[in-house]
PATORZA-449148 format. One record per residue: residue in one letter; y, z, x negated of N, C-alpha, C in turn. Coordinates in steps of 0.001 Angstrom, whole numbers. Layout:
BEGIN
BAKOL  type      npy      npz      npx     capy     capz     capx      cpy      cpz      cpx
BAKOL     a        Y        Z        X        Y        Z        X        Y        Z        X
...
//
This chain:
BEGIN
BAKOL  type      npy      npz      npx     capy     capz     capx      cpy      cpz      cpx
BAKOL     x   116682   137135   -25802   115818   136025   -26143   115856   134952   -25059
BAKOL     x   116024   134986   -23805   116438   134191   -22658   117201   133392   -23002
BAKOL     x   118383   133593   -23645   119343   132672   -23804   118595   131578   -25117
BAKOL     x   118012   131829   -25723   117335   130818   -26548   116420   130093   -26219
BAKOL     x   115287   130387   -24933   114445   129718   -24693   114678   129204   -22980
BAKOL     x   114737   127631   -22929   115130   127665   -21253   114261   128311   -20339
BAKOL     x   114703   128454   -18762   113687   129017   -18053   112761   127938   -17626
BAKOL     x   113121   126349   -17807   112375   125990   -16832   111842   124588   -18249
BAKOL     x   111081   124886   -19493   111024   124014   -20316   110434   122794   -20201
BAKOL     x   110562   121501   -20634   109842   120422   -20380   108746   120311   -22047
BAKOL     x   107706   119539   -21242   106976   119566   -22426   106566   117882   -22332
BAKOL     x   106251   117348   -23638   106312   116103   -23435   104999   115937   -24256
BAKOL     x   103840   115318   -24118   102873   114427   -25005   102972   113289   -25939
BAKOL     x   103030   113425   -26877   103238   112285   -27879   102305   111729   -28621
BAKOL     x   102124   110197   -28972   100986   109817   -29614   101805   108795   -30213
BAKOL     x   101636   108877   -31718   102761   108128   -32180   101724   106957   -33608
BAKOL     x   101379   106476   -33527   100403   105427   -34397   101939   104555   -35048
BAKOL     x   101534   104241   -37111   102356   103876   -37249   101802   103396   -38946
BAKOL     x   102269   102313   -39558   102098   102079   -40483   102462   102246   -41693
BAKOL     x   102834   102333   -42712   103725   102480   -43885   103476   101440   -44861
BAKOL     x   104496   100757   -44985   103933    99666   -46129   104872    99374   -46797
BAKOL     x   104422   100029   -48462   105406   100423   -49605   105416    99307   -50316
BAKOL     x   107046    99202   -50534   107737    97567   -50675   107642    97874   -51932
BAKOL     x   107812    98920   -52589   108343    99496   -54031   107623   100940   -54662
BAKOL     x   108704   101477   -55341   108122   102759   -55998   108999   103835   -54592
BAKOL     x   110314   103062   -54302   110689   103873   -53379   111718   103630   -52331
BAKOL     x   111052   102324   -51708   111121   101810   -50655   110039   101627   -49610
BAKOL     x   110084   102206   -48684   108734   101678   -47438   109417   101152   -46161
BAKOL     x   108142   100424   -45601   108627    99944   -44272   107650   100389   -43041
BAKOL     x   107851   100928   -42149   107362   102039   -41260   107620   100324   -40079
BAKOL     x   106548   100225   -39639   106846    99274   -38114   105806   100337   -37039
BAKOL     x   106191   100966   -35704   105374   101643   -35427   105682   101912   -33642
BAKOL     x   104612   102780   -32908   104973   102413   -31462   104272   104534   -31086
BAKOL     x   105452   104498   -30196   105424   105723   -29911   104847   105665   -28435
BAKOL     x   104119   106795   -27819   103535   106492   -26576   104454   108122   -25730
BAKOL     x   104923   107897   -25229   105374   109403   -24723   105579   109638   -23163
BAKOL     x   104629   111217   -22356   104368   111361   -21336   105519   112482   -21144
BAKOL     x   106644   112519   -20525   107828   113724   -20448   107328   114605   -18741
BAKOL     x   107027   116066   -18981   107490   116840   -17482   108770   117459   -17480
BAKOL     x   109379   117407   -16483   110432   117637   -16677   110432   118795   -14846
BAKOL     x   110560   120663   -15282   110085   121172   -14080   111634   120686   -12926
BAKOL     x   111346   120317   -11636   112680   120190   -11350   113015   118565   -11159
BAKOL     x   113002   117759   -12199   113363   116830   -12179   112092   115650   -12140
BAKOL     x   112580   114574   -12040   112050   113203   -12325   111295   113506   -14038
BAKOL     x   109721   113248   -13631   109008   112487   -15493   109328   111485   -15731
BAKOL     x   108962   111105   -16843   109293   109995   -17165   107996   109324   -18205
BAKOL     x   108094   108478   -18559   107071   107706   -19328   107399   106761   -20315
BAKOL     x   107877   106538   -21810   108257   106096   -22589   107213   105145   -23434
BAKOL     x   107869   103802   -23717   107247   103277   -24793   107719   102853   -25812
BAKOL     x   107990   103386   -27100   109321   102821   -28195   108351   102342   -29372
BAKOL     x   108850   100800   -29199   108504   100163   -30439   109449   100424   -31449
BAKOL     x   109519   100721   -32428   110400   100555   -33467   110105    99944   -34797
BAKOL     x   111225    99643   -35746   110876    99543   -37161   111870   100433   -38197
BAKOL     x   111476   100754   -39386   111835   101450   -39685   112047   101421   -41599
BAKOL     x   112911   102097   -42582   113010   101250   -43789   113529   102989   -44370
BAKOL     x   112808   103243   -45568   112846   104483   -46000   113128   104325   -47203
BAKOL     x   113941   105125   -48248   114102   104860   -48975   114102   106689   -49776
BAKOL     x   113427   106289   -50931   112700   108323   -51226   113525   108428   -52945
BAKOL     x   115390   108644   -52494   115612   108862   -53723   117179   110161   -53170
BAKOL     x   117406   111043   -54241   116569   111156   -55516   116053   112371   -55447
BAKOL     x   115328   112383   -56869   114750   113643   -56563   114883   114761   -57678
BAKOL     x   116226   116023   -57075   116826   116658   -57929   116046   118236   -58285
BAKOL     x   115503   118472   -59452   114311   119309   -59467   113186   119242   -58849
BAKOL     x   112842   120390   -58059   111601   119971   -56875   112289   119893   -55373
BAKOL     x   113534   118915   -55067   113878   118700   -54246   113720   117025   -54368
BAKOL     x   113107   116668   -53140   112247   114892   -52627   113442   114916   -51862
BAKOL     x   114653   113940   -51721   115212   113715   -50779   114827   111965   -50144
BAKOL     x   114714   112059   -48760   114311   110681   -48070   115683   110165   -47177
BAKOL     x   115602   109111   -47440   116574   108416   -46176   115646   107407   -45886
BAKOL     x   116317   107402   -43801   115169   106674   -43453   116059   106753   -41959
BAKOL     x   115876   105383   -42439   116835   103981   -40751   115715   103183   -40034
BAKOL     x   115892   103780   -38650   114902   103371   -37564   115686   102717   -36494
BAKOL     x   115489   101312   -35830   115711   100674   -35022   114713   100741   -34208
BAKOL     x   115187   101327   -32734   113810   101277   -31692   114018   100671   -30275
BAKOL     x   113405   100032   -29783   113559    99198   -28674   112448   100577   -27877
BAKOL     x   113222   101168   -26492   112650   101885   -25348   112683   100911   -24389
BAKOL     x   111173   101636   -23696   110699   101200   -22552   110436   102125   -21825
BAKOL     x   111045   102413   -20869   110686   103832   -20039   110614   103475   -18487
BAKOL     x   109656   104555   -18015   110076   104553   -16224   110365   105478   -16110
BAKOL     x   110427   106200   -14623   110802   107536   -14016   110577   107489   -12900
BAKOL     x   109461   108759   -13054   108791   108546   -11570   109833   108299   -10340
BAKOL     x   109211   107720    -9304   109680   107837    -8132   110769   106362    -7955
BAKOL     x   110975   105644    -9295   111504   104323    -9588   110220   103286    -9776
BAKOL     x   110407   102368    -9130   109833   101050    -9612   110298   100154   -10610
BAKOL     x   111341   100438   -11090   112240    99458   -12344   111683   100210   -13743
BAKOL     x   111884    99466   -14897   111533    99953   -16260   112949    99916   -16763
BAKOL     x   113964   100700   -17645   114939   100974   -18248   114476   100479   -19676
BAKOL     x   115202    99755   -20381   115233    99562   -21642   116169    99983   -22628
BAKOL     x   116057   100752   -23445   117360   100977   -24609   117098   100928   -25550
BAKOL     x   118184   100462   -26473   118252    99963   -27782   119038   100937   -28881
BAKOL     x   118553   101738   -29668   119166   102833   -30526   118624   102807   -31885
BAKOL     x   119881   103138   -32878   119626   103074   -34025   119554   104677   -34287
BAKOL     x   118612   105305   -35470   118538   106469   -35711   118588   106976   -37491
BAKOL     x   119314   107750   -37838   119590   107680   -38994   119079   109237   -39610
BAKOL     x   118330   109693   -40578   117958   111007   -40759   118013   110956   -42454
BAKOL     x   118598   112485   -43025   118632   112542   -43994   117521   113687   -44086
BAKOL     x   116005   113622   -45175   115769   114965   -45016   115549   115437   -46809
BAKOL     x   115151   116502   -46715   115202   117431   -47945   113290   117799   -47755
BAKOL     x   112858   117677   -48996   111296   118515   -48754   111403   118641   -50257
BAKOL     x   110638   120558   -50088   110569   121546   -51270   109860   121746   -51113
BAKOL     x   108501   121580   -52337   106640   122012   -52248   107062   123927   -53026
BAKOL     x   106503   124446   -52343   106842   126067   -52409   105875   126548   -53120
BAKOL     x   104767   125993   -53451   103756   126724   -54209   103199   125619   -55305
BAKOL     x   103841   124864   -55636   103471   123693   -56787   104455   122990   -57158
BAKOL     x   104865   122181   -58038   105845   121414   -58873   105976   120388   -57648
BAKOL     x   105337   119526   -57214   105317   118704   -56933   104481   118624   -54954
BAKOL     x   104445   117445   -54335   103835   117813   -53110   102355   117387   -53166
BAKOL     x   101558   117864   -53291   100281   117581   -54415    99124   118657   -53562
BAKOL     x    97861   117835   -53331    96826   118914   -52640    97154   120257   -52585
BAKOL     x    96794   120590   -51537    96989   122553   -51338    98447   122868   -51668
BAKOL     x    99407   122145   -50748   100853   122778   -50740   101076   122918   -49755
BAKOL     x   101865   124246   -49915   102783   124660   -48736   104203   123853   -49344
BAKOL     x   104440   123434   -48289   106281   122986   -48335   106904   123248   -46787
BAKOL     x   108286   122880   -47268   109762   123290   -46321   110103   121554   -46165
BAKOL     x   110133   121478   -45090   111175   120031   -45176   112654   120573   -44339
BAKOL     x   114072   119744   -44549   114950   120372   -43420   115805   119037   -43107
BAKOL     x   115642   118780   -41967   116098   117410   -42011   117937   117243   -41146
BAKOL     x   118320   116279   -40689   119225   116295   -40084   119443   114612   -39852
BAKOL     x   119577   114466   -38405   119523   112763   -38251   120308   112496   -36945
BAKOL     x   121090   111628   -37174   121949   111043   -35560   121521   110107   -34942
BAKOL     x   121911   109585   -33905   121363   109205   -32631   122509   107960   -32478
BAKOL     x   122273   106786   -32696   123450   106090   -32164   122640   105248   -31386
BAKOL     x   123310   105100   -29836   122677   104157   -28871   123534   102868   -28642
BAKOL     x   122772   101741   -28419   123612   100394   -28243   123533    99636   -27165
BAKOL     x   123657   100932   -26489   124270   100469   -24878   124544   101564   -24152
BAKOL     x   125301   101789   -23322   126236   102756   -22333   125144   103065   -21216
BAKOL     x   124344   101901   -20400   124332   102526   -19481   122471   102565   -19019
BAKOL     x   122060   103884   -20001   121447   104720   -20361   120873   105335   -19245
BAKOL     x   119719   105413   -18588   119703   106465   -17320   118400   107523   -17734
BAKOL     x   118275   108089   -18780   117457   108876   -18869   118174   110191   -19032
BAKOL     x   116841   111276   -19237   117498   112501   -18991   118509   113188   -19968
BAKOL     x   118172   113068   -21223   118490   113214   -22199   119032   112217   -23393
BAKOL     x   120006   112310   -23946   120226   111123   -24869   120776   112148   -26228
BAKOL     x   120239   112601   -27007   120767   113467   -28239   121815   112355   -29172
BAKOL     x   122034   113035   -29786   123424   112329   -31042   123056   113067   -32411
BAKOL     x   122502   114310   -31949   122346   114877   -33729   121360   116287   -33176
BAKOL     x   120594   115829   -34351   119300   116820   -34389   119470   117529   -35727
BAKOL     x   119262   119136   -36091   119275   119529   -36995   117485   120364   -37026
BAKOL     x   116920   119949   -37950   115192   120734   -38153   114704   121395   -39486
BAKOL     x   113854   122055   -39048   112818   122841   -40259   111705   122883   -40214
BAKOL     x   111191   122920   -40825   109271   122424   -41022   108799   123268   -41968
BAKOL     x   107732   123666   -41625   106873   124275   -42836   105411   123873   -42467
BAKOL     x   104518   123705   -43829   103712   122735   -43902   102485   122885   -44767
BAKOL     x   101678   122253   -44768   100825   122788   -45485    99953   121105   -46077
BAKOL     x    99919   120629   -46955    99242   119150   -47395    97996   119653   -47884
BAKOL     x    97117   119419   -47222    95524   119713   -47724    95079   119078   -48705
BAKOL     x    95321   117609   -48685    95160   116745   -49660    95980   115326   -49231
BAKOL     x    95373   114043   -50034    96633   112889   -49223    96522   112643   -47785
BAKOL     x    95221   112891   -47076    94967   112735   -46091    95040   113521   -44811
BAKOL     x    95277   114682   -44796    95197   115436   -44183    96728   116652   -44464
BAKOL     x    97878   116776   -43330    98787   117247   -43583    99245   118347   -42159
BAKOL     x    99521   119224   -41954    99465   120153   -40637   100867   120687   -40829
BAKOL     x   102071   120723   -39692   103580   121427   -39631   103732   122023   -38284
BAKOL     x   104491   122901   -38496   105148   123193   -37475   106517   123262   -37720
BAKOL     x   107267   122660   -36603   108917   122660   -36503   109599   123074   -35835
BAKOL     x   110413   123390   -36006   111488   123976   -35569   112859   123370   -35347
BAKOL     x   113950   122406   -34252   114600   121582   -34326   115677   122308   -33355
BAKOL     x   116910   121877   -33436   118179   122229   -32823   118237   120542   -32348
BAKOL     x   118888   120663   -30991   119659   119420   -30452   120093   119601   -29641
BAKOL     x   121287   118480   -29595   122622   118695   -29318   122801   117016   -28991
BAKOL     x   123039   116819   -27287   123402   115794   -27024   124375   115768   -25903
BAKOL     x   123468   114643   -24809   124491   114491   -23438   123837   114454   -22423
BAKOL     x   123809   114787   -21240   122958   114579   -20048   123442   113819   -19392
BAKOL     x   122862   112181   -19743   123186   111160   -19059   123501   110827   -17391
BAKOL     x   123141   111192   -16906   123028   111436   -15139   123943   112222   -15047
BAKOL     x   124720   113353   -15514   125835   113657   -15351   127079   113564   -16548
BAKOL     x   127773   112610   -16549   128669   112619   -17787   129534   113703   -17616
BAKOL     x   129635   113599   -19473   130459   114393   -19997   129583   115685   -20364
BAKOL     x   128207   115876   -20268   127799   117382   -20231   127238   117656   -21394
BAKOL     x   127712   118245   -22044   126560   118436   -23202   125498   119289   -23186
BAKOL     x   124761   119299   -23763   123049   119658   -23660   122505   120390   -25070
BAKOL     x   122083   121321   -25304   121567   121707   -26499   120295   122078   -26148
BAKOL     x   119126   121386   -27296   117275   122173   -27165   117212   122188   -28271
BAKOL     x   116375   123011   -27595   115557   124139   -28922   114412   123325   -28748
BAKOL     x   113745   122702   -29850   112392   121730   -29433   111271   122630   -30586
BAKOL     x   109949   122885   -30216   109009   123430   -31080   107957   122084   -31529
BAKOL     x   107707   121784   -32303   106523   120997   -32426   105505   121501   -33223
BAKOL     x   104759   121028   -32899   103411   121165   -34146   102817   119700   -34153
BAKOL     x   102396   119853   -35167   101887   118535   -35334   100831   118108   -36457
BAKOL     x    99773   117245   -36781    98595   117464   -37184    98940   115628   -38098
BAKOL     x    99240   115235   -39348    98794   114262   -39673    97719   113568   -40765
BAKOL     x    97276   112301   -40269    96005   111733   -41294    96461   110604   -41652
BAKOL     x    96229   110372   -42850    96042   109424   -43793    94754   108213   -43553
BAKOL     x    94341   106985   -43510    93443   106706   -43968    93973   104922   -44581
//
């Protein structure tokens, strides 16, 4: 089990506030700002601020499979401790996902569902100085929708990138999340 979980894990705080505003029956536009606190044991934290926007599109949908595509442009703002400069990067992010409601037709009050996603990482600029820069994330979710407002997951994600500060290295995490969302 060692070999799956690192010895020395970083854990990061996230607060991610964000809008959705549906152009169509199945088009939305996500404009939204991520707040993120990284420890990293060993190394330099860091402190992130990513504005992004974002354009979703929720087709099709083959039985009780919802498939989403959904293209995010995000402008980073980061420091790292022990620097006085702010790093900026510019990355486009592309994710295809799949969500199956497991105990109802549809994703509809009191469901459990599966989402499984898979999304790449393209950055638009080289010279990158953070710790991590992924290229492709593969995830699983299971979930529970209380009603429209109230939605609770936990995930499960594979990634697979580069460790910028030393080229050429590749990097694989195992990332856990949980996560709690509201509607209003």
């Amino acid at each position: 089990m060692s070999a799956f979980f690192q010895e020395d894990p970083y854990t990061m705080m996230l607060l991610r506030p964000r809008v959705i505003l549906e152009l169509t029956d199945i088009f939305d536009l996500h404009p939204g700002i991520d707040f993120r606190y990284s420890h990293y044991p060993g190394l330099p934290n860091t402190l992130e601020i990513r504005t992004w926007q974002g354009l979703s599109l929720d087709w099709p949908d083959v039985g009780r499979v919802h498939f989403t595509h959904f293209y995010r442009f995000e402008q980073r703002f980061y420091w790292t401790e022990g620097s006085k400069e702010e790093d900026l990067g510019l990355r486009s992010r592309y994710r295809l996902q799949m969500r199956i409601p497991l105990n109802n037709r549809t994703l509809s009050d009191k469901t459990f569902f599966t989402d499984i996603r898979g999304e790449i990482f393209i950055p638009h600029d080289d010279d990158i100085q953070e710790i991590f820069a992924p290229q492709l994330r593969v995830g699983l979710h299971l979930g529970y929708q209380q009603n429209r407002r109230w939605r609770y997951q936990i995930a499960g994600y594979f990634d697979a990138g580069r460790n910028t500060l030393e080229e050429n290295i590749r990097t694989t995490n195992y990332i856990l999340e949980l996560s709690v969302r509201n509607m209003f």
